[in-house]
C-alpha positions as CSV (number, residue, x, y, z in Angstrom):
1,X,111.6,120.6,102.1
2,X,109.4,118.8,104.2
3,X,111.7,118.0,107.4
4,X,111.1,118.1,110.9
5,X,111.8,120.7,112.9
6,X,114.9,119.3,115.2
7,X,116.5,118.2,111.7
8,X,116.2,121.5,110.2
9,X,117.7,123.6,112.8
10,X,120.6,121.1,112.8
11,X,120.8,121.5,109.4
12,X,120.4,125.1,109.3
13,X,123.3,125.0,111.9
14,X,125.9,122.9,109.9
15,X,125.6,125.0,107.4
16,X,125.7,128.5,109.2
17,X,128.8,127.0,110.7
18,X,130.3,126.4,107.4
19,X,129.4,129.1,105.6
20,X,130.7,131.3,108.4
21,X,134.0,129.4,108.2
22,X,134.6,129.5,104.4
23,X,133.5,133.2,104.5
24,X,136.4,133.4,107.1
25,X,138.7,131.3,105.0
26,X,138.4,133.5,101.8
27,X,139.4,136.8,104.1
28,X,142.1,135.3,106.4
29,X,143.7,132.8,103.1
30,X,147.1,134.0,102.2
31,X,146.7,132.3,98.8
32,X,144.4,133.3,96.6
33,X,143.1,130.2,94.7
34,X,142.3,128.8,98.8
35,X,140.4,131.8,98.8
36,X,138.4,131.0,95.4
37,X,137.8,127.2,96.6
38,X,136.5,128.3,99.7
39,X,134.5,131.2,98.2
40,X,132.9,128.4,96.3
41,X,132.0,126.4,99.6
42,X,130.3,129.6,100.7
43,X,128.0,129.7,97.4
44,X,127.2,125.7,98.5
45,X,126.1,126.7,102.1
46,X,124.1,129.7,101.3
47,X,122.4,127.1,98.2
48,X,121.7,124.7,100.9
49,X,120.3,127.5,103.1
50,X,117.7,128.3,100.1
51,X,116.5,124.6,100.0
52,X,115.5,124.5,103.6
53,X,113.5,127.8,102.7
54,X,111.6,125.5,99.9
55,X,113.4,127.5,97.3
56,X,114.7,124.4,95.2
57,X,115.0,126.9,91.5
58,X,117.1,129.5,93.8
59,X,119.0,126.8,95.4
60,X,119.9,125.7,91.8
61,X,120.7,128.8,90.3
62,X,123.1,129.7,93.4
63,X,124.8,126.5,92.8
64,X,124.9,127.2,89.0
65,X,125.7,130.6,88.7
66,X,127.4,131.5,91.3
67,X,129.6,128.3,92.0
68,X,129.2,126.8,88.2
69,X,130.1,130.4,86.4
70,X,131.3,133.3,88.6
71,X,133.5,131.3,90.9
72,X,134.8,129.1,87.7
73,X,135.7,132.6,86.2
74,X,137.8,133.9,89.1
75,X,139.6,130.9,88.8
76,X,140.0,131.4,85.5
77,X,141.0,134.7,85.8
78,X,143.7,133.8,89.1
79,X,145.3,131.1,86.4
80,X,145.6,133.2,83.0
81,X,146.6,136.6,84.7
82,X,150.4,136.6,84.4
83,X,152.1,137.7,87.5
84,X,155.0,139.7,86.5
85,X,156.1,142.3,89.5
86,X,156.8,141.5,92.8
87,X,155.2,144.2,95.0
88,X,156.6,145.3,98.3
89,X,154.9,145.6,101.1
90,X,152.6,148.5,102.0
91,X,154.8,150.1,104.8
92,X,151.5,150.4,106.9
93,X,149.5,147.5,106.7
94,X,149.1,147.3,110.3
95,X,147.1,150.6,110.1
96,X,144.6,149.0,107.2
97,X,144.3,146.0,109.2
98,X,143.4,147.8,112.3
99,X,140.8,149.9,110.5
100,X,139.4,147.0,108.7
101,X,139.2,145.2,111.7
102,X,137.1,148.3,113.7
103,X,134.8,148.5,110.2
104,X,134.0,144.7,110.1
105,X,133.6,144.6,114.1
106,X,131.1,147.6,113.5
107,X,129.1,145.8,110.2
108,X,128.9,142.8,112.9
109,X,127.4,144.7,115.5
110,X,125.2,146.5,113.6
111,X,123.7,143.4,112.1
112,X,123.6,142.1,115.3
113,X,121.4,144.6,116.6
114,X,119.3,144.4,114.2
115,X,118.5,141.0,114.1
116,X,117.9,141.1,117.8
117,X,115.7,143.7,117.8
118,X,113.5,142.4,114.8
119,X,110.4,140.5,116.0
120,X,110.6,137.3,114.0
121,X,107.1,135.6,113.7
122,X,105.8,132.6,111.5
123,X,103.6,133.8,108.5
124,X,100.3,132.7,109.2
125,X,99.3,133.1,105.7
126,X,98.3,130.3,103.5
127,X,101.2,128.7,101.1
128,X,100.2,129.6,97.5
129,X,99.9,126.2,94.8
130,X,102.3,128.2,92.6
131,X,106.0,127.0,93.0
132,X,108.8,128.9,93.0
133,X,110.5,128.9,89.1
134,X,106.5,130.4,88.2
135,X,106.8,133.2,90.9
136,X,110.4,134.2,90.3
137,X,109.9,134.3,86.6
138,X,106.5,136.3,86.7
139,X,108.9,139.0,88.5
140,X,111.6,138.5,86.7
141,X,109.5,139.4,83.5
142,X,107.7,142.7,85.3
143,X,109.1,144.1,88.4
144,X,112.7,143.2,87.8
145,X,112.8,143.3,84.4
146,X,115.6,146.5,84.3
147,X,117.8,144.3,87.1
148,X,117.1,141.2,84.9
149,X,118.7,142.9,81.9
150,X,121.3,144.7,83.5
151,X,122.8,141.0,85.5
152,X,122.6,139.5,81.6
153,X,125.1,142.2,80.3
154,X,127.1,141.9,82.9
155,X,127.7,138.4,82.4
156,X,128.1,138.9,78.8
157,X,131.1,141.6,79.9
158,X,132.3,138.9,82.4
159,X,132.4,136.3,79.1
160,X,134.6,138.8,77.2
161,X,136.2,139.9,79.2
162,X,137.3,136.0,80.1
163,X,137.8,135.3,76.2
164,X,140.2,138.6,75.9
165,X,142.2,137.2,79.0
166,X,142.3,133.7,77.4
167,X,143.7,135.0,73.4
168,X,145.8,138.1,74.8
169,X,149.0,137.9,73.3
170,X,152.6,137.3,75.1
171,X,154.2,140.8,75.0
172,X,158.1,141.1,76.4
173,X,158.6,142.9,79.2
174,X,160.7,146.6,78.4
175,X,164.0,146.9,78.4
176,X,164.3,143.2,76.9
177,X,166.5,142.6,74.2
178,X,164.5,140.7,70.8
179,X,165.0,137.4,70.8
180,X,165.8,136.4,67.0
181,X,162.7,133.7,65.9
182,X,163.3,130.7,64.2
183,X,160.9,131.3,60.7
184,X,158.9,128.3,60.1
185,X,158.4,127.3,56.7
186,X,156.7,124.5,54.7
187,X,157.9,121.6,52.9
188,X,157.5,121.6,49.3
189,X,155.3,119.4,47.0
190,X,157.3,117.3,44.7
191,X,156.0,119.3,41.8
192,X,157.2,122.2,43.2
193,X,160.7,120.6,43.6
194,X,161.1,119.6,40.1
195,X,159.5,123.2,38.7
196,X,162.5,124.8,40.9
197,X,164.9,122.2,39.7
198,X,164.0,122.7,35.9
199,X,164.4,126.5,36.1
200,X,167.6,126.5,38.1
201,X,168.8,123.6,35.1
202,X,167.5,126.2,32.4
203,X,169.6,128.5,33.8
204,X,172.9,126.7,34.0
205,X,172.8,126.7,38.1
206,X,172.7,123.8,40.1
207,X,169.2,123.0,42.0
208,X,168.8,123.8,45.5
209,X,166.0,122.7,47.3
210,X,164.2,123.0,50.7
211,X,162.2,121.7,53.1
212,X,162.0,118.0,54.5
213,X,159.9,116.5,51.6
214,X,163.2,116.4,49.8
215,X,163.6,112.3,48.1
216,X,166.8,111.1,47.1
């Protein structure tokens, strides 16, 4: 994108600023469908991030894949699984918060550090005429082509597993006594009425008949 320069730091701010804050969001939520919607604003930012690179194809596969398919799925996923126990809670959580805490504070100033201590300069080579979706799929068909495959099976996985979520059937929980199930059957035909009624009259008993289709 062709901006100038005061609009794209602004714009890369706003953005840094949210996706820092959703990132927050999905680790601090207590519930976890917030954390899935703001897990999706996360996917937005970083896409938005890719366009002010000039990566338009990358900005449209983040916003496809990631927010269009993977986040659609955990949602899916948060809605069909079936929550049946009530856990109690871990008698030291405190503990696991303080050590996640110490970790992330470490990740944080690690990262940190090296960001300060890399010498950012401007590429002062030429921009190729190629655009992006030419580039990414030359190396998506020879350097990457392994990766390539391995992401489409793990999709595929991702669908079945989805599909075997979605068609599982209801099973009781143990110790339940069995419910007795009302049998659903089908109304007759007419012809099948009066065959019934003409072998019940052959045989001297009186006709019963079934179903709803019955006319008097």
């Amino acid at each position: 994108m062709n901006l100038a320069e005061g609009v794209q730091i602004v714009s890369f701010g706003i953005l840094a600023v949210m996706m820092i804050g959703a990132a927050l969001g999905v680790v601090l939520s207590s519930s976890i469908v917030y954390s899935a919607f703001l897990l999706g604003g996360v996917f937005i930012s970083i896409a938005g991030l890719y366009l002010l690179l000039n990566g338009d194809f990358v900005a449209a596969a983040q916003v496809l894949i990631y927010v269009g398919a993977v986040n659609v799925l955990i949602l899916f996923a948060i809605m069909l699984v079936n929550k049946r126990q009530n856990f109690a809670p871990y008698p030291s959580a405190g503990l696991r918060k303080l050590f996640t805490g110490v970790v992330s504070l470490g990740l944080f100033g690690l990262l940190s550090t090296m960001i300060l201590a890399t010498p950012w300069t401007y590429a002062t080579n030429p921009v190729t005429s190629e655009t992006s979706i030419v580039l990414i799929g030359q190396h998506f068909f020879s350097d990457f082509l392994l990766p390539f495959e391995l992401a489409s099976v793990l999709l595929l996985m991702a669908m079945v597993g989805a599909i075997i979520l979605a068609r599982r059937e209801y099973l009781p929980d143990a110790g339940t006594t069995e419910q007795a199930q009302t049998v659903l059957t089908l109304p007759e035909r007419p012809k099948e009425m009066a065959a019934i009624g003409n072998i019940r009259n052959d045989s001297g008993d009186t006709p019963v008949y079934r179903g709803s289709s019955r006319r008097e």
